[in-house]
N, CA and C atoms of all chains as a GROMACS GRO file, in nm:
protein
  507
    1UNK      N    1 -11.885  17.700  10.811
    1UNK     CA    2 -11.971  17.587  10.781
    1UNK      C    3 -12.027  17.530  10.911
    2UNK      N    4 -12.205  17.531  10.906
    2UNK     CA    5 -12.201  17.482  11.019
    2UNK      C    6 -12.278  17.334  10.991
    3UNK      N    7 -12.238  17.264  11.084
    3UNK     CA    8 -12.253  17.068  11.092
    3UNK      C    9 -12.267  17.010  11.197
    4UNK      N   10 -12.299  16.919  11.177
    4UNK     CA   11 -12.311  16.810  11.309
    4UNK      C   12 -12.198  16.786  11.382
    5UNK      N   13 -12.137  16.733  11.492
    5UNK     CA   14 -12.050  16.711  11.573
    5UNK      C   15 -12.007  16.608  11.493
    6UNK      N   16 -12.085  16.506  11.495
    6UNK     CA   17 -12.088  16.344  11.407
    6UNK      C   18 -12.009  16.356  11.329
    7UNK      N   19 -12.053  16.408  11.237
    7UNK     CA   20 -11.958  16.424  11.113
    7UNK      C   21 -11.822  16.461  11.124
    8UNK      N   22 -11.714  16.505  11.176
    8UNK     CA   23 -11.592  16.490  11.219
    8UNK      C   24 -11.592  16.338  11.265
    9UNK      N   25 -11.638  16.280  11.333
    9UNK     CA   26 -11.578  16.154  11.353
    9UNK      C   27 -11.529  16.085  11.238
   10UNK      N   28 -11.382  16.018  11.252
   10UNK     CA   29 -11.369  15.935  11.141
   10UNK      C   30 -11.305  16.002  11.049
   11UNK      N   31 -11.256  16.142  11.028
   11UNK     CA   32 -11.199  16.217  10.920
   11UNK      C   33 -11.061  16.176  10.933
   12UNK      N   34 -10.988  16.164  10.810
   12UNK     CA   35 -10.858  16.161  10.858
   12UNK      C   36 -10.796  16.322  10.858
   13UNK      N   37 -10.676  16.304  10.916
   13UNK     CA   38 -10.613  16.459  10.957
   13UNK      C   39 -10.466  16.462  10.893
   14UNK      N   40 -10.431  16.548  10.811
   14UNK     CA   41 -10.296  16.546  10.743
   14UNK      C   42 -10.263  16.714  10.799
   15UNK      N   43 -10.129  16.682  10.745
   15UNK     CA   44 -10.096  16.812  10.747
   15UNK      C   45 -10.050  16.901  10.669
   16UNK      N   46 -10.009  17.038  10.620
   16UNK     CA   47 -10.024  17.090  10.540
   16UNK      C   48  -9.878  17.044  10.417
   17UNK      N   49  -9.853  16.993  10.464
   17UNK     CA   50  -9.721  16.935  10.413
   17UNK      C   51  -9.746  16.787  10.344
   18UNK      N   52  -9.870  16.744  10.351
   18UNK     CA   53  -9.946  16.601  10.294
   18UNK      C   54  -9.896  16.502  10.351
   19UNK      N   55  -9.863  16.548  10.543
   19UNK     CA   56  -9.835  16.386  10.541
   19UNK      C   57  -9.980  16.321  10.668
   20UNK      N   58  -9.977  16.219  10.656
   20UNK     CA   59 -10.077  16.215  10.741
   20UNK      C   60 -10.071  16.151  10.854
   21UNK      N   61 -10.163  16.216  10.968
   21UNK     CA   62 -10.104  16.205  11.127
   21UNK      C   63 -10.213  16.088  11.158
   22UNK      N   64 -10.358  16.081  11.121
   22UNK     CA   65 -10.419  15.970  11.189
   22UNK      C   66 -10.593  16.012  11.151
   23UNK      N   67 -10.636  15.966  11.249
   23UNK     CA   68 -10.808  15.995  11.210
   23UNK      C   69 -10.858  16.076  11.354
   24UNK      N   70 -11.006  16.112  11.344
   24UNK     CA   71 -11.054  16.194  11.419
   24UNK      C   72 -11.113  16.088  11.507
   25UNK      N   73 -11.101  16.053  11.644
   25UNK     CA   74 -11.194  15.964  11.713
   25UNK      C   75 -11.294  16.052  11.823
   26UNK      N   76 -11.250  16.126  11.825
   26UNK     CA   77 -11.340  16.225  11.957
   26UNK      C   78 -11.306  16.350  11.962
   27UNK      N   79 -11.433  16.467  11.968
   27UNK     CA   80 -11.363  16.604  11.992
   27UNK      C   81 -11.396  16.654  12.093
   28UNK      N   82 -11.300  16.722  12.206
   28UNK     CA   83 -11.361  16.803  12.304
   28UNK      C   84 -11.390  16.932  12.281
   29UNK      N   85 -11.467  16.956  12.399
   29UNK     CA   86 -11.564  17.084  12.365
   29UNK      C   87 -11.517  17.163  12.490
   30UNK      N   88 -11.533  17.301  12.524
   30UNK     CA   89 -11.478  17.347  12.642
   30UNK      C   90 -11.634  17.467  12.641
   31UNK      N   91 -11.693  17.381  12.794
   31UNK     CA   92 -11.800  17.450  12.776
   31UNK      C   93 -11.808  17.548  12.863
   32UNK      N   94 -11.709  17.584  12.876
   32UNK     CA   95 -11.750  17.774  12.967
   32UNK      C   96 -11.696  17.826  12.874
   33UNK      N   97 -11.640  17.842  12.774
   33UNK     CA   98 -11.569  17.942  12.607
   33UNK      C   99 -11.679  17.861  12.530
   34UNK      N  100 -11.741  17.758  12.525
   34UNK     CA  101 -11.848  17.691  12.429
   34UNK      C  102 -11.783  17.693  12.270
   35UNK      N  103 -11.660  17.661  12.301
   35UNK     CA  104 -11.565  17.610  12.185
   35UNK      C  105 -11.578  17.457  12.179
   36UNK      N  106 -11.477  17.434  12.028
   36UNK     CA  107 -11.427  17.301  12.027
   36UNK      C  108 -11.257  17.331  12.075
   37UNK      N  109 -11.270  17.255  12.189
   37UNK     CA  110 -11.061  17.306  12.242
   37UNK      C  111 -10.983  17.253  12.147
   38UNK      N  112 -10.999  17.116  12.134
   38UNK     CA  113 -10.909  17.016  12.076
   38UNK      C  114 -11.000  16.877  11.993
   39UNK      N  115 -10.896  16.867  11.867
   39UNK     CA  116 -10.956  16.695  11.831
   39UNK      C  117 -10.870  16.590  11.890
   40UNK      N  118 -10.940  16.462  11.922
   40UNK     CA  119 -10.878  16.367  11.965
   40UNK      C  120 -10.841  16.293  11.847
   41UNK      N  121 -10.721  16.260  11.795
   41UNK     CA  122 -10.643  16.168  11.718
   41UNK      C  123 -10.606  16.028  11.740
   42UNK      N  124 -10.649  15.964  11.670
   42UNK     CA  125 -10.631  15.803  11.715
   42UNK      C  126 -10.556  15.735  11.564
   43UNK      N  127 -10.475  15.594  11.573
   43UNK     CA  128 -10.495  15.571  11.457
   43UNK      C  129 -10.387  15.624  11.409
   44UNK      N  130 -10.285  15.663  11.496
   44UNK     CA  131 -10.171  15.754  11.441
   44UNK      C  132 -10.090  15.650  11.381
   45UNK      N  133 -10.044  15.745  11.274
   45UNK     CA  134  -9.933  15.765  11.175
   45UNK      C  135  -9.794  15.710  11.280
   46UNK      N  136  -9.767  15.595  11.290
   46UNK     CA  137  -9.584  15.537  11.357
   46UNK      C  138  -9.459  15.654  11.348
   47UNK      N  139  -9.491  15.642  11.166
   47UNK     CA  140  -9.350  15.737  11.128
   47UNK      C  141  -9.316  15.904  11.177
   48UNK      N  142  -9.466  15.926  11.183
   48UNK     CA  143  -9.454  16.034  11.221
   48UNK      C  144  -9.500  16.119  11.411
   49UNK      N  145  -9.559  16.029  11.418
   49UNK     CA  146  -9.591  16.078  11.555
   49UNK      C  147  -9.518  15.938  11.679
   50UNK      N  148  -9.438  15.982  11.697
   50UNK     CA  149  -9.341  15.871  11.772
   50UNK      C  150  -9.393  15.849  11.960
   51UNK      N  151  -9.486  15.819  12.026
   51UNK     CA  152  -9.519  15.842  12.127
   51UNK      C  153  -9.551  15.706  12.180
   52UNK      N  154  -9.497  15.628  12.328
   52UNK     CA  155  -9.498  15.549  12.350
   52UNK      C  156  -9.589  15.514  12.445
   53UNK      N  157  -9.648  15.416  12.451
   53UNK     CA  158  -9.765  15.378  12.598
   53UNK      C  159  -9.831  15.508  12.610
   54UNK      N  160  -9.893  15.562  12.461
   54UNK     CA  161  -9.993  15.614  12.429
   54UNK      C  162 -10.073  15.606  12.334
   55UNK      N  163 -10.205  15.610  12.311
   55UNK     CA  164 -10.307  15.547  12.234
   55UNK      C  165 -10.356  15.693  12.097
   56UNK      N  166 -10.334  15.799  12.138
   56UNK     CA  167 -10.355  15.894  12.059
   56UNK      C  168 -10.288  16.017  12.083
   57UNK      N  169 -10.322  16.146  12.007
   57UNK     CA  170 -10.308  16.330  12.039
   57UNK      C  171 -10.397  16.380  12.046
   58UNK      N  172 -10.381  16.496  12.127
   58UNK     CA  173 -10.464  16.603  12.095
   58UNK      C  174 -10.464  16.684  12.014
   59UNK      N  175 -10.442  16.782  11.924
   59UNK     CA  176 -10.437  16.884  11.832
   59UNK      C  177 -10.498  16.973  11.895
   60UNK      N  178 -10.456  17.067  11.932
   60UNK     CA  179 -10.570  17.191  11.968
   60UNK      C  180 -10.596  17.290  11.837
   61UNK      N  181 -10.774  17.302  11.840
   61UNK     CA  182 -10.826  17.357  11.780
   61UNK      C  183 -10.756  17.482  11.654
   62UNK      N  184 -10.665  17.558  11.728
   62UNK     CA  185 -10.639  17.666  11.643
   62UNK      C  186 -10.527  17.632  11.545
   63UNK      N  187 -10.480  17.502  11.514
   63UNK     CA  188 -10.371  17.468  11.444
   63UNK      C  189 -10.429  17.415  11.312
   64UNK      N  190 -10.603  17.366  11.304
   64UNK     CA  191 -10.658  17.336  11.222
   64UNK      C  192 -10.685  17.429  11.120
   65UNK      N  193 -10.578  17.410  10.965
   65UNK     CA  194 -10.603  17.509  10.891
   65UNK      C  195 -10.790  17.490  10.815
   66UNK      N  196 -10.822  17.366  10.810
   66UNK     CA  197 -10.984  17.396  10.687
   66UNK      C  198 -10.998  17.209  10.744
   67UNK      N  199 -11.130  17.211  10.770
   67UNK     CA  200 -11.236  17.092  10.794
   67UNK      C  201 -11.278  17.068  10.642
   68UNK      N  202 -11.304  16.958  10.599
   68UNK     CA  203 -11.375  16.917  10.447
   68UNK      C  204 -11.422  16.778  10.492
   69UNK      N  205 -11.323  16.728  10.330
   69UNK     CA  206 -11.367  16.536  10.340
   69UNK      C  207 -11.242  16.491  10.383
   70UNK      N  208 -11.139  16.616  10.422
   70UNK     CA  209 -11.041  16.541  10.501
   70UNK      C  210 -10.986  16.630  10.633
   71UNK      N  211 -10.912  16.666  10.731
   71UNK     CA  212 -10.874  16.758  10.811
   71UNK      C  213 -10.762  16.787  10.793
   72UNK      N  214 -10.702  16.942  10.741
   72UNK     CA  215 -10.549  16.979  10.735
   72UNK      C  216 -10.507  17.058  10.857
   73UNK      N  217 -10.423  17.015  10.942
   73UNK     CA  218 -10.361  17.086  11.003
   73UNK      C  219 -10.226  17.186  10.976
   74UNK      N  220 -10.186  17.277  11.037
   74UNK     CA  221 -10.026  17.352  11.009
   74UNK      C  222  -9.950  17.212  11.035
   75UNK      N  223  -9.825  17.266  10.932
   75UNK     CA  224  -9.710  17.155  10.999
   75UNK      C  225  -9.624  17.217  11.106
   76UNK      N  226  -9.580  17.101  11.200
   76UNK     CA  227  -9.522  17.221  11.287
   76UNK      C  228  -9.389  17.125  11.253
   77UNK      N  229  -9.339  17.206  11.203
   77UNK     CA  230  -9.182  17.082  11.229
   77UNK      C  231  -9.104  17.017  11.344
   78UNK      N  232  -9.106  16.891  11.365
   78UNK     CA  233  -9.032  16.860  11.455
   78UNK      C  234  -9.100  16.890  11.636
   79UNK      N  235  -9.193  16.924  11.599
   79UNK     CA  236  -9.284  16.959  11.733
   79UNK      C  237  -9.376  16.835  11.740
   80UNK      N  238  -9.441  16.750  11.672
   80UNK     CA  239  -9.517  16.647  11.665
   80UNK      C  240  -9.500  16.508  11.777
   81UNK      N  241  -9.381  16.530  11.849
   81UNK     CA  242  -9.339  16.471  11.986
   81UNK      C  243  -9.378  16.535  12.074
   82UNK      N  244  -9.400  16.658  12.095
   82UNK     CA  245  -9.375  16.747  12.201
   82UNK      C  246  -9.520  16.726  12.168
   83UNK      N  247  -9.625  16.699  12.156
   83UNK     CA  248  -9.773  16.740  12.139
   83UNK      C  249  -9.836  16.676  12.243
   84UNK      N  250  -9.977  16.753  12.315
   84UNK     CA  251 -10.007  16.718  12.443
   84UNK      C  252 -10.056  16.517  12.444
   85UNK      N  253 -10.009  16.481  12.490
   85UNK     CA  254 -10.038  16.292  12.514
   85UNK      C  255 -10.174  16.283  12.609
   86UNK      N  256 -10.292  16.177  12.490
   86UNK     CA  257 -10.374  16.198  12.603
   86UNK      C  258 -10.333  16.082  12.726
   87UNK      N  259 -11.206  17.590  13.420
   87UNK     CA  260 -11.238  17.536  13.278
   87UNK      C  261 -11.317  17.370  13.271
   88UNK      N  262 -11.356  17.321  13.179
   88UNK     CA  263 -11.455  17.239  13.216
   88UNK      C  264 -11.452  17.168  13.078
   89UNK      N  265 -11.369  17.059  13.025
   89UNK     CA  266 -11.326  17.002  12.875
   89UNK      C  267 -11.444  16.899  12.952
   90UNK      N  268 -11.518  16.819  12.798
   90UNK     CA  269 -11.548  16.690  12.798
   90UNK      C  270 -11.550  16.651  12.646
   91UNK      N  271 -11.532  16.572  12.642
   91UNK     CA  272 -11.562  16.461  12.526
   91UNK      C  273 -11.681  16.450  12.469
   92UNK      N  274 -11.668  16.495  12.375
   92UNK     CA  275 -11.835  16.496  12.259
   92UNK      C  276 -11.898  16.349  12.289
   93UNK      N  277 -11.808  16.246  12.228
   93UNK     CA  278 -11.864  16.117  12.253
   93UNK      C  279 -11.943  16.066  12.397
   94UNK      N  280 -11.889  16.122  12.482
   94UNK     CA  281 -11.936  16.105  12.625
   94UNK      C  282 -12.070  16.218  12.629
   95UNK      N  283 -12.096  16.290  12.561
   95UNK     CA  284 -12.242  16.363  12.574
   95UNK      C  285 -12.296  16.260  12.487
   96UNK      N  286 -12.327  16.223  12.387
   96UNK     CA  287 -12.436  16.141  12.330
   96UNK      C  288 -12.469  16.031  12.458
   97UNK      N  289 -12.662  16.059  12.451
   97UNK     CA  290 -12.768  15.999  12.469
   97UNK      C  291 -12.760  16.033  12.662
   98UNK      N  292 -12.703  16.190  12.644
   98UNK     CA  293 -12.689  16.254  12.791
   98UNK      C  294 -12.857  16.329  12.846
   99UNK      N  295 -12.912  16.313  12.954
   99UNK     CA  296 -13.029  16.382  12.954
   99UNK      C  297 -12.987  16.521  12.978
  100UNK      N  298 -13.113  16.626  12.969
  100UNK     CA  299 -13.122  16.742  12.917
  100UNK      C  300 -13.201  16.807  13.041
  101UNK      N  301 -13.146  16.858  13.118
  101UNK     CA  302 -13.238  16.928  13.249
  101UNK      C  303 -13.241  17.086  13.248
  102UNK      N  304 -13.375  17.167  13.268
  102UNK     CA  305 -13.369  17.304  13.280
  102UNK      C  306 -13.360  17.311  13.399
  103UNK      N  307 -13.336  17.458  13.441
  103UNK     CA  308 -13.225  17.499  13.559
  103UNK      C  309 -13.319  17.501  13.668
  104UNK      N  310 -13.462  17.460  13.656
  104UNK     CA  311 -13.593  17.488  13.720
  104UNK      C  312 -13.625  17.316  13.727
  105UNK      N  313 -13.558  17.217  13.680
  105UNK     CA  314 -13.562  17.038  13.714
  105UNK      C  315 -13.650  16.994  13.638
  106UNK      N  316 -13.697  17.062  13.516
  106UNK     CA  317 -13.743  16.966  13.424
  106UNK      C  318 -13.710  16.879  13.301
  107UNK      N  319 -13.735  16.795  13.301
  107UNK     CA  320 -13.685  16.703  13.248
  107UNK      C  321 -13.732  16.753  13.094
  108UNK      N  322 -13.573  16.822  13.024
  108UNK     CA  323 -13.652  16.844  12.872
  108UNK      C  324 -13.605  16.716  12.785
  109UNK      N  325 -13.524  16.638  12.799
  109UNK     CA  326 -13.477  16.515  12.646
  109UNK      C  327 -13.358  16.470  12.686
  110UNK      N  328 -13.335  16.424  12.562
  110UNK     CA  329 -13.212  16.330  12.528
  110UNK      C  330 -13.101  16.377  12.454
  111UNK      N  331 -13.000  16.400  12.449
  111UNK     CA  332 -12.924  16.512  12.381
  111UNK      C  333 -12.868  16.387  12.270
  112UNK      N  334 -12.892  16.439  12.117
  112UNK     CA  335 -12.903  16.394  12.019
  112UNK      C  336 -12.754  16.402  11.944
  113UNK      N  337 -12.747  16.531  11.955
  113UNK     CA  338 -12.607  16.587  11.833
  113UNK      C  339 -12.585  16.702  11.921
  114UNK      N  340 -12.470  16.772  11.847
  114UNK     CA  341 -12.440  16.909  11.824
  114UNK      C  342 -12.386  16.974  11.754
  115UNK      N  343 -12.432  17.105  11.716
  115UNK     CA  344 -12.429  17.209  11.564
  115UNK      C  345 -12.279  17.287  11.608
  116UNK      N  346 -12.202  17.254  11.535
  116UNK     CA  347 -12.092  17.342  11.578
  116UNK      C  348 -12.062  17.442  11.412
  117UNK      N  349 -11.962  17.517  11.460
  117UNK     CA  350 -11.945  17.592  11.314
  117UNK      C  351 -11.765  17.581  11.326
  118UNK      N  352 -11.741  17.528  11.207
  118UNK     CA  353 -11.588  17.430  11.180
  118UNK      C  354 -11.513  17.528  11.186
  119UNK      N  355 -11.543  17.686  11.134
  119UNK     CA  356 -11.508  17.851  11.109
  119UNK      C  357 -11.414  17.869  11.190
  120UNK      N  358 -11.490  17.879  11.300
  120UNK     CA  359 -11.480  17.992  11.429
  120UNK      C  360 -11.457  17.889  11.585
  121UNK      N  361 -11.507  17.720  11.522
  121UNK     CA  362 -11.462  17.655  11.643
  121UNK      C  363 -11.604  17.685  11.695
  122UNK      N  364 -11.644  17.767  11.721
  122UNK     CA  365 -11.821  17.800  11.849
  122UNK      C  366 -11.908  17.672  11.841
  123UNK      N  367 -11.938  17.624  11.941
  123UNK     CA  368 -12.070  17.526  11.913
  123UNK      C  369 -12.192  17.595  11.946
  124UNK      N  370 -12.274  17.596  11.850
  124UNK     CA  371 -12.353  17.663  11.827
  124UNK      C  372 -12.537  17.641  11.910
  125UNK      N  373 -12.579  17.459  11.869
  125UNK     CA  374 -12.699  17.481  11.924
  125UNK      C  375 -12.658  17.280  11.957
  126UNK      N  376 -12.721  17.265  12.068
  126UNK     CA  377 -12.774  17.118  12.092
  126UNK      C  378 -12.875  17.107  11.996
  127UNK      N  379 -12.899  16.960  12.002
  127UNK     CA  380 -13.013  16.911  11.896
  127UNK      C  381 -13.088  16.751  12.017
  128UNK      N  382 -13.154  16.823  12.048
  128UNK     CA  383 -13.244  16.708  12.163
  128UNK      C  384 -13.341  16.676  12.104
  129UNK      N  385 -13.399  16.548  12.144
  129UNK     CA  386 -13.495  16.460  12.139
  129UNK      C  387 -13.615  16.487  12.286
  130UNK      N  388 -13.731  16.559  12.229
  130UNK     CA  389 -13.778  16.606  12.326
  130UNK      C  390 -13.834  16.509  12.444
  131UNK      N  391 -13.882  16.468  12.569
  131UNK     CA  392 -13.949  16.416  12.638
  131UNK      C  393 -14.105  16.392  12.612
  132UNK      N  394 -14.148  16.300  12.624
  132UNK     CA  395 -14.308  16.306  12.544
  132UNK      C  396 -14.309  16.353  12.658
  133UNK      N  397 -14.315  16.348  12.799
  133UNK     CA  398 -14.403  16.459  12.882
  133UNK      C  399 -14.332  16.635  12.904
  134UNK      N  400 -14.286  16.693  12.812
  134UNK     CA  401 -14.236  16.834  12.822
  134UNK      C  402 -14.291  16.856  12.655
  135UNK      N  403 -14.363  16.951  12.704
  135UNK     CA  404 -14.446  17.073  12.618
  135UNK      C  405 -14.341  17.175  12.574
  136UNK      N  406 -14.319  17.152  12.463
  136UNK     CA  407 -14.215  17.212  12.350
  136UNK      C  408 -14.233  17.338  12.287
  137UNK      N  409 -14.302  17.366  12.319
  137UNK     CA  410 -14.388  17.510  12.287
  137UNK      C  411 -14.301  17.631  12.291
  138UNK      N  412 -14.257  17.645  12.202
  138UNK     CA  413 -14.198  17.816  12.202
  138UNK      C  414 -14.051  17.777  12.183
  139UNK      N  415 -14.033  17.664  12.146
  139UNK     CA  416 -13.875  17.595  12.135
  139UNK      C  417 -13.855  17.618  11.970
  140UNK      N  418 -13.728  17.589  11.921
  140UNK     CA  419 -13.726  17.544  11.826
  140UNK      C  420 -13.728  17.428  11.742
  141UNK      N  421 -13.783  17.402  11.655
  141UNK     CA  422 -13.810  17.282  11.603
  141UNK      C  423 -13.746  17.229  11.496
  142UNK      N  424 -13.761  17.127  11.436
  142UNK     CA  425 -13.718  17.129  11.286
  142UNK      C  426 -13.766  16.923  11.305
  143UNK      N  427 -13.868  16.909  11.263
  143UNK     CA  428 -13.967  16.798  11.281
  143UNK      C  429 -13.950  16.762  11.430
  144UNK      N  430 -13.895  16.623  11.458
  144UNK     CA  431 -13.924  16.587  11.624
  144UNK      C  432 -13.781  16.638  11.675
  145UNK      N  433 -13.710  16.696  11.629
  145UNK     CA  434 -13.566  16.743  11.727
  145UNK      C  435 -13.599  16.907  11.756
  146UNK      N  436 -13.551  16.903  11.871
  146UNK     CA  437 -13.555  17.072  11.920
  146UNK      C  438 -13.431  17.102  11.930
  147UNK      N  439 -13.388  17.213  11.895
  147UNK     CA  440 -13.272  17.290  11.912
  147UNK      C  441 -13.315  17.406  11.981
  148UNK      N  442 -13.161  17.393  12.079
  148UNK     CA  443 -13.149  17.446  12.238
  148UNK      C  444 -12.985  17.530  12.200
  149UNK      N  445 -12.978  17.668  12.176
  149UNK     CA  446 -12.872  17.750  12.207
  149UNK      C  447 -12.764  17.692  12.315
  150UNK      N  448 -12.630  17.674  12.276
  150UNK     CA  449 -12.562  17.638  12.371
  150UNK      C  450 -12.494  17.740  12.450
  151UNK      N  451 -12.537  17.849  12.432
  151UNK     CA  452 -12.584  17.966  12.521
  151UNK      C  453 -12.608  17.963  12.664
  152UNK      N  454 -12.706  17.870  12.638
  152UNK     CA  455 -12.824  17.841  12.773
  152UNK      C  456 -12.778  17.731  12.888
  153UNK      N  457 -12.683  17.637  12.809
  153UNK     CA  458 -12.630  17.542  12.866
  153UNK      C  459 -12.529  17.614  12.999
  154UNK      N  460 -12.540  17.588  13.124
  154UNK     CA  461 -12.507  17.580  13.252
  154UNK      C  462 -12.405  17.585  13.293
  155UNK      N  463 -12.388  17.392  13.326
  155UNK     CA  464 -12.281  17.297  13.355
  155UNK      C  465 -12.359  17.190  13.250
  156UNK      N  466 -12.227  17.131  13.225
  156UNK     CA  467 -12.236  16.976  13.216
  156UNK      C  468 -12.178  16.880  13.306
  157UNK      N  469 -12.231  16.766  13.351
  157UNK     CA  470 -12.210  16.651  13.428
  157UNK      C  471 -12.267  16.544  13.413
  158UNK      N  472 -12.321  16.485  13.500
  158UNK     CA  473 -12.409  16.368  13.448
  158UNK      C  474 -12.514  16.418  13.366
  159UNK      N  475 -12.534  16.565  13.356
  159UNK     CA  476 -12.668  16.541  13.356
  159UNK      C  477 -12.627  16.708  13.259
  160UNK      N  478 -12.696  16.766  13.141
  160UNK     CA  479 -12.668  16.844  13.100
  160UNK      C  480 -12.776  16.974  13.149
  161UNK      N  481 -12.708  17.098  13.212
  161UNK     CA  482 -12.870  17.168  13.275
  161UNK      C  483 -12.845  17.302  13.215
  162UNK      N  484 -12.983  17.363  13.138
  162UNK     CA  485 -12.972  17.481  13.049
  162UNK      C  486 -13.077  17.548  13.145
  163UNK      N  487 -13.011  17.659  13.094
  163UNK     CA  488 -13.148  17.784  13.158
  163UNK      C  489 -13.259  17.780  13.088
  164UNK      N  490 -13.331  17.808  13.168
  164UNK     CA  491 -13.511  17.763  13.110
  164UNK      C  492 -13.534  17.910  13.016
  165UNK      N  493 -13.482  18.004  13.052
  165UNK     CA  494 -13.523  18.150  12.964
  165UNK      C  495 -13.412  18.138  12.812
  166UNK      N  496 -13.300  18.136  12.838
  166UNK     CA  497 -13.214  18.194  12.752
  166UNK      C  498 -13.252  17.988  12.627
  167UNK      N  499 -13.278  17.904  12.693
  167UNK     CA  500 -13.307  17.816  12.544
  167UNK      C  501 -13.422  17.820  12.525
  168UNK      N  502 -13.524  17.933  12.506
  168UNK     CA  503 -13.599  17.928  12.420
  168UNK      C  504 -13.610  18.036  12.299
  169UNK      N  505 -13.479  18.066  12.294
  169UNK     CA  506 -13.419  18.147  12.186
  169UNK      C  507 -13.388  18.095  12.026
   0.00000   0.00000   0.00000
C-alpha cells in the first residue's frame, strides 16, 4: 500500500497479542537504504512499557506485522524494556 | 548511515545537485509493504520550469532515488528526478 508519510501520524500501535503500546508521533527514514528504519512511539502504554526519564520508543521497522486504521506489531515477550530509548 | 525524522523534513527546501532552487518538500509516498519510500511530493518554485517532471495538479513528484543527502537543505540529482 502506498500513502502519504502523514498518514501514520497519530495511529495507535498494539501488538499482536491486543495489547496496546502507544501512538505513532514521528517516523524515521534512513536515507542511504531510502527505508522507513523505525516508528517513533509516544503516548506509551505505563503498564506495559516501563521506561524512566524517557518520553517514547523506537520500534524498528521489521517488527511491524500490517499498517491499517491501527498499527500491529510482533509481541516480543518480556523484551519491551530492553527496546531502543529515544 | 544517515536517520532523520520525517517531521523535521516538512516545509524543507528542495535543491538540485546543479543549485537550483526546485520547492518546498510537501509529503512523502512511502509503501507500508516493503518499508521503501518511494517519491517526494514538492511544491514547485514559481521561478523553476517544471517541465519534464512529474505532476499530478500543482505538486511534483521527485523519485527518492535522486535524493543525495539530506541536511538543511534536501539536494537531488538533476538527471535521475526527472524520472
Amino acid at each position: 500500500m502506498i500513502t502519504q508519510i502523514t498518514e501514520l501520524f497519530g495511529l495507535s500501535v498494539y501488538t499482536d497479542k491486543a495489547a496496546y503500546v502507544g501512538d505513532v508521533e514521528d517516523v524515521v527514514i534512513d536515507v542511504d537504504a531510502k527505508k522507513i528504519d523505525s516508528l517513533a512511539i509516544g503516548n506509551l502504554n505505563p503498564d506495559f512499557v516501563d521506561i524512566k526519564g524517557f518520553k517514547g520508543i523506537k520500534v524498528p521497522f521489521r517488527i511491524i506485522k500490517s499498517i491499517g486504521d491501527i498499527i500491529v506489531i510482533r509481541h516480543l515477550s518480556g523484551s519491551f524494556a530492553a527496546q531502543k530509548e529515544i | 548511515m544517515s536517520l532523520i525524522l520525517s517531521r523535521n523534513l516538512s516545509r524543507k527546501k528542495v535543491m538540485s545537485n546543479d543549485g537550483m532552487l526546485i520547492g518546498t518538500l510537501r509529503n512523502v509516498m512511502v509503501d507500508f509493504d516493503t518499508g521503501q519510500v518511494i517519491d517526494l511530493i514538492v511544491v514547485p518554485d514559481p521561478s523553476f520550469n517544471a517541465e519534464g517532471y512529474r505532476m499530478d495538479g500543482d505538486r511534483m513528484f521527485i523519485p527518492f532515488e535522486a535524493v543525495k543527502d539530506i541536511k538543511d537543505y534536501i539536494v537531488v540529482d538533476r538527471y535521475l528526478s526527472k524520472k
